[in-house]
C-alpha positions as CSV (number, residue, x, y, z in Angstrom):
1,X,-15.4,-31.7,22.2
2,X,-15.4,-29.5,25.3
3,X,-16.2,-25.6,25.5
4,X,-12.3,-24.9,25.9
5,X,-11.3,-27.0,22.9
6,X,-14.0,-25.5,21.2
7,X,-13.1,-21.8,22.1
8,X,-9.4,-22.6,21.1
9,X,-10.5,-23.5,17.5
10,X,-12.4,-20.7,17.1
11,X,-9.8,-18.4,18.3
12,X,-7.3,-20.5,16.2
13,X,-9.8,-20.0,12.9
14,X,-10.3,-16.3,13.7
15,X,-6.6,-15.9,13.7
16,X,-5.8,-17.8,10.9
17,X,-8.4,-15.7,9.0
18,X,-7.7,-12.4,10.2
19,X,-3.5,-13.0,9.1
20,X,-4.4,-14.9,5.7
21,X,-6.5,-12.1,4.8
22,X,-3.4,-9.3,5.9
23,X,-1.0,-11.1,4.5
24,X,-1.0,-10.7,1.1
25,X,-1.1,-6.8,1.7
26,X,1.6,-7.7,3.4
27,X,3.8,-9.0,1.4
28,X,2.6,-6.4,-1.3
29,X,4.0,-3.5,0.9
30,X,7.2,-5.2,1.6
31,X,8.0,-5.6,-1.7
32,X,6.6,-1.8,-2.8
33,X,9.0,-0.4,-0.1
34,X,12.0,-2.3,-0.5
35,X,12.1,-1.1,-4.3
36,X,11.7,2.7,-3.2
37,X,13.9,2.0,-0.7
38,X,16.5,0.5,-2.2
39,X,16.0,1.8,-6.0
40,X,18.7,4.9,-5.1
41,X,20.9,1.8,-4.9
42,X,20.0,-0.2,-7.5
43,X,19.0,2.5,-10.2
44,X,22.7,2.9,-11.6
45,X,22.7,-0.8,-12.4
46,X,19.3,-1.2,-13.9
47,X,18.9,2.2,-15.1
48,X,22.1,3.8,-16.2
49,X,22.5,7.8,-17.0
50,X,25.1,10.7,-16.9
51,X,23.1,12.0,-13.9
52,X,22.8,10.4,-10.4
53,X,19.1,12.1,-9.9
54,X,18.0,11.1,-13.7
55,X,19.0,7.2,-12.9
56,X,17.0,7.5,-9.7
57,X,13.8,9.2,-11.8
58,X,14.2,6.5,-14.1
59,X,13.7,3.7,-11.3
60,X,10.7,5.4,-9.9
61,X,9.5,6.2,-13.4
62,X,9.4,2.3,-12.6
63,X,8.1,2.6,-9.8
64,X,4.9,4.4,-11.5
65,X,4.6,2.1,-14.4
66,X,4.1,-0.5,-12.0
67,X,1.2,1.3,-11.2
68,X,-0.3,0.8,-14.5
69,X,-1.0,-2.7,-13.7
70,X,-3.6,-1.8,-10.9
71,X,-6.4,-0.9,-13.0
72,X,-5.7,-3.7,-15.1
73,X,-5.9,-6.1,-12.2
74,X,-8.8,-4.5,-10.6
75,X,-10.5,-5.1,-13.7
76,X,-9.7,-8.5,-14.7
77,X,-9.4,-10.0,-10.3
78,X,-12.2,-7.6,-8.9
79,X,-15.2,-9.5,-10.7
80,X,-14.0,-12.6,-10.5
81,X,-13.7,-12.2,-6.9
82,X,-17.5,-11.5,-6.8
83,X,-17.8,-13.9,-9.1
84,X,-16.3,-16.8,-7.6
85,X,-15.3,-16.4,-4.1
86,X,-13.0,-13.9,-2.2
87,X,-10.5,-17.1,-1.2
88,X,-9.8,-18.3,-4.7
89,X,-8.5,-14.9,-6.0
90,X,-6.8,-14.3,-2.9
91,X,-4.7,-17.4,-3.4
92,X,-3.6,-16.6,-6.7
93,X,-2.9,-12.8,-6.1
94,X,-0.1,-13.7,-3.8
95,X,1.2,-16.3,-6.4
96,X,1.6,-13.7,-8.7
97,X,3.0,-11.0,-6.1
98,X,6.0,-13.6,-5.3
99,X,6.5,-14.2,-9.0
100,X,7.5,-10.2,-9.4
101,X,9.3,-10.5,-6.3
102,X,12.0,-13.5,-7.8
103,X,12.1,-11.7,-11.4
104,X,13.6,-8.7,-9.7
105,X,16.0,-10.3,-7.3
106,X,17.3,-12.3,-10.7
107,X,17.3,-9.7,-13.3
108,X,21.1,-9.6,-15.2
109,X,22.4,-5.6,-14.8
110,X,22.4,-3.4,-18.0
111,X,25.7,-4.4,-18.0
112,X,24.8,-7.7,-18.8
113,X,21.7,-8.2,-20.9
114,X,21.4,-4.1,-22.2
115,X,18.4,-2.5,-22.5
116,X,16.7,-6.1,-21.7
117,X,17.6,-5.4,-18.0
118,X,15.0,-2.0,-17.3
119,X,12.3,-3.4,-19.4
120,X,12.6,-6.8,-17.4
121,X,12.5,-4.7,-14.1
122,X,9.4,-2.7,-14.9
123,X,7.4,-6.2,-16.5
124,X,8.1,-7.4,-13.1
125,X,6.7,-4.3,-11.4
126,X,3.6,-4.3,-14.0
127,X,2.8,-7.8,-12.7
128,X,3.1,-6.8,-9.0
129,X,0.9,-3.6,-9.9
130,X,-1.7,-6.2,-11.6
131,X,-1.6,-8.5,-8.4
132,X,-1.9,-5.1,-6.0
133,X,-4.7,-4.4,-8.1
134,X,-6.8,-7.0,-7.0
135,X,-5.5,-7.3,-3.5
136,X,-6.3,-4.5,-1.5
137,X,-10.2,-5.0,-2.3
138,X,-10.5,-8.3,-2.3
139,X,-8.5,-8.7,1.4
140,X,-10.9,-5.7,2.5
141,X,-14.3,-6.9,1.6
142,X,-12.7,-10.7,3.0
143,X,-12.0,-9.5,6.4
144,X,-15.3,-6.8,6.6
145,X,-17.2,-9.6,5.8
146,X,-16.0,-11.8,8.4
147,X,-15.8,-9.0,11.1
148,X,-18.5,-8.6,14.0
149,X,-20.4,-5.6,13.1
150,X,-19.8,-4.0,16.2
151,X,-16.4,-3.8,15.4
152,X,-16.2,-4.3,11.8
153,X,-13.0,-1.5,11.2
154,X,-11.2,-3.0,14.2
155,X,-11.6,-6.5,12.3
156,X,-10.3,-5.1,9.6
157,X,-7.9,-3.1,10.8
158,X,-5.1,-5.8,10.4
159,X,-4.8,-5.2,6.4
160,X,-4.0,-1.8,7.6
161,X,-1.4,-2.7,9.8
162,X,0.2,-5.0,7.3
163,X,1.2,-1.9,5.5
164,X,2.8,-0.5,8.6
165,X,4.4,-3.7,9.7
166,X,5.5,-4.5,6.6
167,X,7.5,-0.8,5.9
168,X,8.4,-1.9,9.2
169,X,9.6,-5.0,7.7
170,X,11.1,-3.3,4.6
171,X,12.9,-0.5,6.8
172,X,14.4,-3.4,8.9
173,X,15.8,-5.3,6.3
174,X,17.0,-2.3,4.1
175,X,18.9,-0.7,7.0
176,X,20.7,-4.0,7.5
177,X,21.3,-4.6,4.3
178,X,23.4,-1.6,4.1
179,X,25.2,-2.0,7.2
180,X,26.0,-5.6,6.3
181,X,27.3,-5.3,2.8
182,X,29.7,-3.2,1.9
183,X,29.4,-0.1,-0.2
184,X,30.8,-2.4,-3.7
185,X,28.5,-6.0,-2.7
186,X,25.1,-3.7,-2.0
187,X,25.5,-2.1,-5.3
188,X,26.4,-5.5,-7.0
189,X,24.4,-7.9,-5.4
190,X,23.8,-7.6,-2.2
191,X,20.1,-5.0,-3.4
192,X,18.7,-8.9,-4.4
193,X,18.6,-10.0,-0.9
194,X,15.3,-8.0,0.4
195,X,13.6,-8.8,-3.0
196,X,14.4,-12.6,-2.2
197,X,12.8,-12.6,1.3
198,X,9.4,-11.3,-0.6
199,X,9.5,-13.9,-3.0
200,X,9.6,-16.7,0.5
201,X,6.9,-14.6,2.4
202,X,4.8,-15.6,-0.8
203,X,5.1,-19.3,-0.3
204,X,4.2,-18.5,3.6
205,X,1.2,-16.5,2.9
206,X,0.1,-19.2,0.1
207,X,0.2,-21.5,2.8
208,X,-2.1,-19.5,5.1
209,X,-4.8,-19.0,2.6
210,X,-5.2,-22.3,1.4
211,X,-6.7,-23.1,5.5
212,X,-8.4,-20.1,5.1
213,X,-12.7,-20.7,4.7
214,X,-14.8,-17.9,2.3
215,X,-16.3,-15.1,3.6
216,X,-20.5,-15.6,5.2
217,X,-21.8,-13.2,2.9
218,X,-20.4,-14.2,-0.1
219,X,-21.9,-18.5,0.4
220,X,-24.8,-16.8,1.5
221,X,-25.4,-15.3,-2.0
222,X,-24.1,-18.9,-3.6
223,X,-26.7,-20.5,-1.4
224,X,-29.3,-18.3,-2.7
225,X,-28.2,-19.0,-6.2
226,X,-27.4,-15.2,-7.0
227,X,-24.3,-15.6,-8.7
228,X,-24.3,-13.5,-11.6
229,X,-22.2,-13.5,-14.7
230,X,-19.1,-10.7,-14.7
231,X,-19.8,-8.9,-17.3
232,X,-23.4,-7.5,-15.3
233,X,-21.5,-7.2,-12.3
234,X,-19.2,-4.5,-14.2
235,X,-22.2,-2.8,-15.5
236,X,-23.9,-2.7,-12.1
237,X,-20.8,-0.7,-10.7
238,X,-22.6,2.3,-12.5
239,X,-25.7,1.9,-10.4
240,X,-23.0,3.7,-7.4
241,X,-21.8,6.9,-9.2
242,X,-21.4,8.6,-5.7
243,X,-19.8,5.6,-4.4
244,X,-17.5,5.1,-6.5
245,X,-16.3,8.8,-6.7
246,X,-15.9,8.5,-2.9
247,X,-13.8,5.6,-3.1
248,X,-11.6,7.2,-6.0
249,X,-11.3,10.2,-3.8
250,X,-10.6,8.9,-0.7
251,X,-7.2,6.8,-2.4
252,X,-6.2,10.2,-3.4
253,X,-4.5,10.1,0.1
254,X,-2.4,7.1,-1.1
255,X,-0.2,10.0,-2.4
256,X,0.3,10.7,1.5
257,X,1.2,7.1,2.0
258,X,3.9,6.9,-0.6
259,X,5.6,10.0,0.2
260,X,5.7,10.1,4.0
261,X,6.2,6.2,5.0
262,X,8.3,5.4,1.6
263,X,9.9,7.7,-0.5
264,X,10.4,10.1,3.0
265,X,14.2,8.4,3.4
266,X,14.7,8.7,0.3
267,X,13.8,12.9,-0.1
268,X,15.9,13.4,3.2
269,X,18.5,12.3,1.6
270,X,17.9,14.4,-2.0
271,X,17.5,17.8,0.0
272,X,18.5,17.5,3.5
273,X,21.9,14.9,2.6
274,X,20.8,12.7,5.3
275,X,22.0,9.2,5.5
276,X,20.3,6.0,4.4
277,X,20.7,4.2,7.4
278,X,19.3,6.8,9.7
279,X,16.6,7.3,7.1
280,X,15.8,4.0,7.4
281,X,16.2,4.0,11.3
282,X,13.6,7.0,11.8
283,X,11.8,5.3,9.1
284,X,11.5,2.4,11.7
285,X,9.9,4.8,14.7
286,X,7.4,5.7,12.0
287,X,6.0,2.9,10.8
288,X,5.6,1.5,14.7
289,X,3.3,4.8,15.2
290,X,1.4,4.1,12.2
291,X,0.9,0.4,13.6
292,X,-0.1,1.9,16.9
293,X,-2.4,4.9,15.2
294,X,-4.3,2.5,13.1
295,X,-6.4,0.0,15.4
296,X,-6.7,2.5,17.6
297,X,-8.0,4.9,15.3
298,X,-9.8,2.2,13.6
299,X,-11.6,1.1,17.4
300,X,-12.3,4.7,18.1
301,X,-14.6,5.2,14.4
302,X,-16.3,1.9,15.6
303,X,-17.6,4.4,18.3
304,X,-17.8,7.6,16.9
305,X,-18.5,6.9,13.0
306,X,-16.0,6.8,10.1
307,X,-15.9,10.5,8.7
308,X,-14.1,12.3,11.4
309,X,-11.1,10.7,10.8
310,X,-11.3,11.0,7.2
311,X,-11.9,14.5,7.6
312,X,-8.9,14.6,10.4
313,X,-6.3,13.1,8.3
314,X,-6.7,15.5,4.9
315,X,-7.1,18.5,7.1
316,X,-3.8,17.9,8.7
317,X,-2.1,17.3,5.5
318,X,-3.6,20.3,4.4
319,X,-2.7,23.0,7.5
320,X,1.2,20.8,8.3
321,X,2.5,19.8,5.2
322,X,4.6,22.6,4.2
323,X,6.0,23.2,7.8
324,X,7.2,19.4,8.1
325,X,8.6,19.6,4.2
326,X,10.4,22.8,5.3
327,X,11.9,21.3,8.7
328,X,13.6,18.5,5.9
329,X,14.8,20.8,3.3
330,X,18.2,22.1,5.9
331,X,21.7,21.1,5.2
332,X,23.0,18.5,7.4
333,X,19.5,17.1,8.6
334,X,19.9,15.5,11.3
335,X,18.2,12.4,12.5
336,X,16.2,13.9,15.1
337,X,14.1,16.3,13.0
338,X,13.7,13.7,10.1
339,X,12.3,11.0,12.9
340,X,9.9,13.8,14.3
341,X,8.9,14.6,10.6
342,X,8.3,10.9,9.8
343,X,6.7,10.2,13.4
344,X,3.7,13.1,12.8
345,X,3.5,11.9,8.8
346,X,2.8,8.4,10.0
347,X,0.2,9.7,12.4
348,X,-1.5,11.3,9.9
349,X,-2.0,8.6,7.8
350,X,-3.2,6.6,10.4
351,X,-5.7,8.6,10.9
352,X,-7.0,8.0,7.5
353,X,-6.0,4.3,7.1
354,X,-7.4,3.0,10.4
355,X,-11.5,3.5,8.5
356,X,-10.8,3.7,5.3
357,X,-10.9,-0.3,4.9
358,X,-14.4,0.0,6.5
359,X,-15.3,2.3,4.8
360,X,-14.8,1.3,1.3
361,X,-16.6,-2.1,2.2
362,X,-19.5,-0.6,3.8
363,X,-20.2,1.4,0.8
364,X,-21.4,-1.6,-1.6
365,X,-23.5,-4.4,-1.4
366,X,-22.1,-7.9,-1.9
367,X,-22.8,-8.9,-5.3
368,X,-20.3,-5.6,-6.4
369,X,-18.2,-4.7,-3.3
370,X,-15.0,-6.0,-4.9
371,X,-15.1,-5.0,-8.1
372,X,-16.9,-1.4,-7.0
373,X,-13.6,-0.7,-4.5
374,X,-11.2,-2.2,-6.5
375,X,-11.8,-0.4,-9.8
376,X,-11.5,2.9,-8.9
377,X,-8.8,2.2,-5.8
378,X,-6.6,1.2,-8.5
379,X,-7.1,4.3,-11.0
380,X,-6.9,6.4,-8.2
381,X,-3.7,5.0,-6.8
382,X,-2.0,4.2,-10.5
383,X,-2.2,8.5,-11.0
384,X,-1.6,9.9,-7.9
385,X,-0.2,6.5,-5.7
386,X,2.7,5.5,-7.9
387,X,3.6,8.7,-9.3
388,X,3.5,10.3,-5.8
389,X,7.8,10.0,-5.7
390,X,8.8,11.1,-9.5
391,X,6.5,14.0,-8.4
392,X,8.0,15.0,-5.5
393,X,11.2,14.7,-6.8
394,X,10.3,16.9,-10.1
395,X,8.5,19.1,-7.5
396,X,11.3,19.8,-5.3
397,X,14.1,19.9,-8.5
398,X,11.4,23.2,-10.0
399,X,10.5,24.3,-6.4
400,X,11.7,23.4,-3.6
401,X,9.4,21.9,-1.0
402,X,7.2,24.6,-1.0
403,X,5.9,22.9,-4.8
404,X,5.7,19.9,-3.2
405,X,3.8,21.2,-0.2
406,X,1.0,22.9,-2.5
407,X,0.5,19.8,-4.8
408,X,-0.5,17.7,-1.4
409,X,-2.8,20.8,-0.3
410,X,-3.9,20.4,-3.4
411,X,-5.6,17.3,-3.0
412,X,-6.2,17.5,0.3
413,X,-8.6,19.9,-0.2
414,X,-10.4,17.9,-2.6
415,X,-11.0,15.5,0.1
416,X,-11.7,17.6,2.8
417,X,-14.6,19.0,0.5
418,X,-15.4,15.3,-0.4
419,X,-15.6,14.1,2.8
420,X,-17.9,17.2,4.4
421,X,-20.9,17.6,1.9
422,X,-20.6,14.0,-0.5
423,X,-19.3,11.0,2.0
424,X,-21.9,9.7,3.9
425,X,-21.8,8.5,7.8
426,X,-21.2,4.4,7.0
């Protein structure tokens, strides 16, 4: 084989590992962000009620529960992962993410099948939430451990950019779902569509990761016989108290996530009247800045160390939040402003999402790195991740978004604190 061929393999392998181990984050975040996109749409057939707003609470009270599976999943996936290979548990949670995806796109209405109809919806969000649960930690300690050190949060920057390219994805497809269907076939059917295209994207990624090959680190501890059983691999998660406090910490920002690059179209249009579509459409500019923000974020820590930009991102949040809230909160909001809004959110995030990948991985050893991200990731983002748009939304109804405003200072200045005198330099 000559040196070209050779280097066109590897180049191939590299790419094939870097997108198999994205992917399934992916596909996660398309199908988290079509249902917030689209559950002010769908929530009158799936969850009827007297009140517009209470029907759309009751979709994102949804929305939440599906956060409950997290934990579950990071439980159960996260020590089999360490266990038995980060490829194997990769495979199967994207089986089960595309499995969610098809049960919501074929649900009957309330119409149809009663009360039947909303607990159906949320099963299928419980078994996404138990797939995301193992997902995120799994992909991240997959693609750290095949990244060059030099460049470890650059290699794994692409999970990260999933998320944006996949809101991307979701933004796309929801603003031209509503411009194709009419007003009548998006409320009766045409919602399924998105939900559909998630359920495909999980027979692609499947694909992808069955040519992908298992992490260095992980055969190196097969080769050296140090496979341990699961249940010591749980109990050795206690040996990192700090660790996993930082970890749980850090995911309080996932509150940032959901409520600027998801739910953000959504609250324009509760307190400003804006439009789906151009929601959707400035939705579009932000998600391209977060996939800008985050590899170049992500290169920049590779340089200058991790906690900067940790430290960046909450104290943003912390001083800008209630300005950019405020700027939404106007009668006829126009699409300017909320683009602007959504532009700066997005940066922000990025700011925190471009390490935080690294970071988590960095912070444990092989035997546990799964299972010691995973578990508390998934606590962390079932109380404050999934709850982040019934929140805002009670928030806003008691306060306005001044309410809202002070819950996100709130945490951010738990992780400002965090980040200065607990998380270390990785």
């Amino acid at each position: 084989m000559s040196y070209a061929s050779l280097a066109t393999d590897q180049r191939s392998d590299r790419t094939r590992t870097l997108l198999g181990g994205a992917i399934g984050h992916f596909i996660e975040w398309y199908d988290w962000s079509i249902y917030g996109f689209l559950a002010g749409i769908f929530a009158a057939q799936m969850f009827p009620a007297s009140d517009p707003t209470a029907s759309l609470m009751a979709s994102f009270l949804a929305f939440a529960l599906g956060f409950l599976g997290r934990p579950i999943g990071a439980f159960v996936l996260s020590p089999l992962a360490d266990k038995y290979g980060r490829r194997t548990l990769l495979s199967a949670t994207i089986i089960l993410t595309g499995i969610g995806s098809l049960a919501i796109a074929l649900c009957p209405t309330y119409a149809q099948i009663g009360v039947a109809a909303p607990i159906l919806i949320t099963a299928a969000r419980l078994l996404q939430g138990f797939s995301a649960g193992g997902e995120y930690q799994i992909a991240a300690s997959f693609l750290n451990e095949h990244g060059a050190t030099e460049r470890r949060a650059l290699d794994g920057s692409p999970q990260q950019i999933s998320i944006g390219l996949a809101v991307l994805a979701a933004t796309g497809v929801a603003s031209l779902t509503t411009k194709i269907f009419s007003p009548e076939l998006l409320t009766s059917w045409g919602w399924r569509v998105p939900f559909v295209i998630g359920g495909l994207l999980s027979l692609y990624g499947l694909y992808l990761r069955f040519g992908i090959a298992e992490t260095p680190a992980f055969r190196k501890q097969e080769a050296a016989q140090s496979r341990v059983s699961i249940a010591s691999i749980i109990t050795s998660i206690t040996s990192f108290p700090r660790e996993v406090f930082i970890v749980f910490v850090i995911q309080l920002g996932g509150f940032q996530y959901y409520l600027w690059m998801i739910f953000l179209p959504t609250y324009a249009n509760l307190v400003g009247g804006l439009d789906r579509a151009s929601g959707f459409t400035g939705s579009i500019f932000a998600s391209i800045a977060y996939c800008i923000g985050v590899p170049l974020f992500a290169h920049l820590s590779d340089r200058f160390g991790r906690r900067p930009f940790l430290i960046g991102s909450a104290a943003a949040f912390l001083l800008f939040s209630y300005p950019l809230l405020k700027m939404l909160a106007v009668p006829g909001l126009s699409f300017g402003t909320f683009t602007f809004v959504a532009v700066i959110g997005a940066l922000f995030v990025a700011l925190n999402n471009g390490v935080i990948g690294t970071v988590f991985a960095e912070l444990f050893p092989t035997r546990v790195r799964a299972s010691g991200i995973g578990i508390p990731y998934a606590v962390s983002a079932a109380i404050f991740g999934g709850t982040a748009p019934v929140v805002a939304t009670w928030l806003h109804q008691a306060g306005g978004p001044l309410y809202v405003a002070l819950y996100i200072m709130l945490i951010c200045a738990i992780a400002v604190a965090t980040h200065v005198f607990v998380t270390p330099e990785t």
